[in-house]
C-alpha positions as CSV (number, residue, x, y, z in Angstrom):
1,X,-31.8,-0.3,1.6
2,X,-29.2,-2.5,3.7
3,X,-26.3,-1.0,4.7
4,X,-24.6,-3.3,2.3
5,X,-26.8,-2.0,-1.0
6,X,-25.6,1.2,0.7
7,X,-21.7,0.9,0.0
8,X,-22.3,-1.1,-3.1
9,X,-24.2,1.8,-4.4
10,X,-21.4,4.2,-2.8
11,X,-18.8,2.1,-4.7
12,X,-20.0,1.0,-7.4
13,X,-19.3,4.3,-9.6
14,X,-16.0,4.6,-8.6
15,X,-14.9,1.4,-10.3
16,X,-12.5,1.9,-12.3
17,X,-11.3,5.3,-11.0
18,X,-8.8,6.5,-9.1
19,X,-10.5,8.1,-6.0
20,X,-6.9,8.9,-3.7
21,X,-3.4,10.1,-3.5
22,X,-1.8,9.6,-0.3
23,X,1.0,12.2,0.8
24,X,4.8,11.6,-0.2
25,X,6.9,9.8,2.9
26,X,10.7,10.1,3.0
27,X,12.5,5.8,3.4
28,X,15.6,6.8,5.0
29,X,18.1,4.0,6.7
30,X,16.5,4.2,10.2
31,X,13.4,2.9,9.2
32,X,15.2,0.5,6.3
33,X,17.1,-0.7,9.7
34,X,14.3,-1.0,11.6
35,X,12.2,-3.7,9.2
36,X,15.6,-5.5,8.9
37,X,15.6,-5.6,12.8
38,X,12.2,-7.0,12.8
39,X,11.7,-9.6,9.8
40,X,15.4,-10.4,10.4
41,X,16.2,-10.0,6.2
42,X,20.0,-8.1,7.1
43,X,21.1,-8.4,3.3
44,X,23.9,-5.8,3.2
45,X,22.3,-4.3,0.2
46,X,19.6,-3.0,2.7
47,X,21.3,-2.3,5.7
48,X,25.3,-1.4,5.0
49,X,25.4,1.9,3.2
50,X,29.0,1.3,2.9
51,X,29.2,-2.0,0.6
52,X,26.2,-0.5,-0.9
53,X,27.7,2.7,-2.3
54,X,30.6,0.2,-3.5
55,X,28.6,-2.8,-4.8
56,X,24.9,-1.6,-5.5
57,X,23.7,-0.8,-8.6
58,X,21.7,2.2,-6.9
59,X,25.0,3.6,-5.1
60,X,23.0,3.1,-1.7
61,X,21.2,0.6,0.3
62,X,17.6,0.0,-0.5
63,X,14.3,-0.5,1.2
64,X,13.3,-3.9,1.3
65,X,10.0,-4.9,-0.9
66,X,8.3,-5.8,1.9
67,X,8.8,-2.4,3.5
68,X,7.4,-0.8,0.5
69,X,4.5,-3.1,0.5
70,X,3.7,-3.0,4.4
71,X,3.8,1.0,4.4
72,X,0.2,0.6,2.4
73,X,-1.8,1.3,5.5
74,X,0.2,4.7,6.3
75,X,0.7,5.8,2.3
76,X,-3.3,5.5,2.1
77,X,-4.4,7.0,5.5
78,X,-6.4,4.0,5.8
79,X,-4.8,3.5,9.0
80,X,-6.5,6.8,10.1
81,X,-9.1,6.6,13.0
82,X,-11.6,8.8,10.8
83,X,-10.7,6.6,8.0
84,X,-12.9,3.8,8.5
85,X,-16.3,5.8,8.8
86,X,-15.5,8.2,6.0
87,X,-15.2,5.4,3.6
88,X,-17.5,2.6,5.0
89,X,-20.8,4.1,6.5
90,X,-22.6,1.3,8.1
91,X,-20.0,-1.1,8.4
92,X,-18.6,-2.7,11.6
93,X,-15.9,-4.5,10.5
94,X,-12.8,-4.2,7.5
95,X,-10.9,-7.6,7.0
96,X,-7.9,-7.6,5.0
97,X,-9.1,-10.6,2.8
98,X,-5.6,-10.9,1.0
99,X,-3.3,-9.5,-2.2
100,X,-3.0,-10.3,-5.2
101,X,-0.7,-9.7,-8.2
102,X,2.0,-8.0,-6.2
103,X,5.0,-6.8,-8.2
104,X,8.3,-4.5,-7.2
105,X,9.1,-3.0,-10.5
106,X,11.4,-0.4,-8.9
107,X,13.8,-0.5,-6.2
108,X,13.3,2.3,-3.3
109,X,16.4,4.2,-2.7
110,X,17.5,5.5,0.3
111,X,16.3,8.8,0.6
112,X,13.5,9.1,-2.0
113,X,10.0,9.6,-1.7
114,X,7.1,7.2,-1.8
115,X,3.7,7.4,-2.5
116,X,0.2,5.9,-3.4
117,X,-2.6,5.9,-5.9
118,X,-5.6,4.2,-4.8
119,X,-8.2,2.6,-7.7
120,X,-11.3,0.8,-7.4
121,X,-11.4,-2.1,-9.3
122,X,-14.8,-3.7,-7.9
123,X,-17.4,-4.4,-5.7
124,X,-19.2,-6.8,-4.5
125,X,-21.3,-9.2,-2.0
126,X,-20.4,-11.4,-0.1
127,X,-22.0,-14.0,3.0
128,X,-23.0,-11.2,5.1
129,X,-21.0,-8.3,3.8
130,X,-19.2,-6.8,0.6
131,X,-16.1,-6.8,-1.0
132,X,-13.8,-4.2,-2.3
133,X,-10.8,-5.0,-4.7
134,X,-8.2,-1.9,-5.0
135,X,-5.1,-1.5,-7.2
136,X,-2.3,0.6,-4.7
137,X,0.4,1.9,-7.3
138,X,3.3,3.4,-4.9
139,X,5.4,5.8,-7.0
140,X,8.9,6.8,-6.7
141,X,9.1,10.6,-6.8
142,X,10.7,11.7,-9.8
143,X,10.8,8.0,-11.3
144,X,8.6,6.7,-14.1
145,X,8.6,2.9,-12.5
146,X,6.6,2.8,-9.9
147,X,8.2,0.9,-6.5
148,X,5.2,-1.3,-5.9
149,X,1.8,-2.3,-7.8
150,X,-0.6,-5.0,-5.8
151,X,-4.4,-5.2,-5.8
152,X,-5.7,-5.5,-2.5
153,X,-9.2,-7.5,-1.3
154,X,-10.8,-6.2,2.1
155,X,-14.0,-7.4,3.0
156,X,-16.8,-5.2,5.3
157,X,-19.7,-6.1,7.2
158,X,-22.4,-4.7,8.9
C-alpha cells in the first residue's frame, strides 16, 4: 500500500467523528490589541474597554472574528512540531487548501475561554496526495453558541 492508501485507510473511519478537543485558552485585551495592531481593524468595540463597557452590548470589548478564526492552529495543536507525524505518517507536506462555510455565531468576550472540537468530515485523493475536510467548532466556555464554526480543507502528500 502507498503511503496515500495508508492515511486514507487511517482516515477513513473517522469520518464523521469527532477525534479532538483542544485545551481552553483565555482572549484577554493584550492579545485583542495585538491583532488590532497587526490587521489594523481598531473598531473601538475591540480595542477601548471604556466605550465598550458604555456602548457594547457585551459590557466589554470583544475579540475580533478573525482572531477567533486565526487561533485554529494553536486551539488544535496542529501547530505542534510532533503534530504533523502523529497525524500524517508518510506524508511530506500539509497545504492549507482553503475554508469553507465560516460562521461567528457568538461574539468572544474579553476574558472568556475558547476552545476547539475537531471532526472529520472526509477523505480523499487527490493529483499526487489526499485530502482531509474538517469541521473546527470553537466553543465559548460556559456559552451554548459556539464563537466560530468553519470546515477546513488541507491537502498532504507524500
Amino acid at each position: 500500500m502507498s503511503a496515500i492508501d495508508l492515511l486514507i485507510a487511517r482516515y477513513r473511519p473517522k469520518v464523521g467523528c469527532e477525534i479532538a478537543v483542544g485545551p481552553w485558552l483565555q482572549i484577554d485585551q493584550d492579545r485583542i490589541d495585538q491583532f488590532a495592531a497587526v490587521t489594523g481593524d481598531q473598531q473601538w468595540i475591540h480595542t477601548d474597554p471604556a466605550r465598550a463597557a458604555t456602548d457594547s452590548p457585551l459590557g466589554t470589548t470583544i475579540a475580533h472574528g478573525f482572531l477567533t478564526l486565526s487561533l485554529l492552529p494553536y486551539l488544535t495543536g496542529s501547530n505542534r512540531p510532533d503534530y504533523f507525524s502523529a497525524h500524517y505518517p508518510g506524508m511530506q507536506r500539509r497545504l492549507n487548501y482553503g475554508l469553507d462555510k465560516v460562521r461567528f455565531p457568538a461574539a468572544v468576550a474579553v476574558g472568556v475561554r475558547i476552545r476547539a472540537r475537531t471532526l472529520v468530515l472526509g477523505i480523499e485523493t487527490v493529483a499526487g496526495g489526499a485530502q482531509i475536510r474538517y469541521r473546527f467548532t470553537i466553543e465559548i466556555e460556559g456559552e451554548e453558541k459556539p464563537a466560530c464554526i468553519a470546515e477546513q480543507i488541507f491537502r498532504l502528500y507524500p
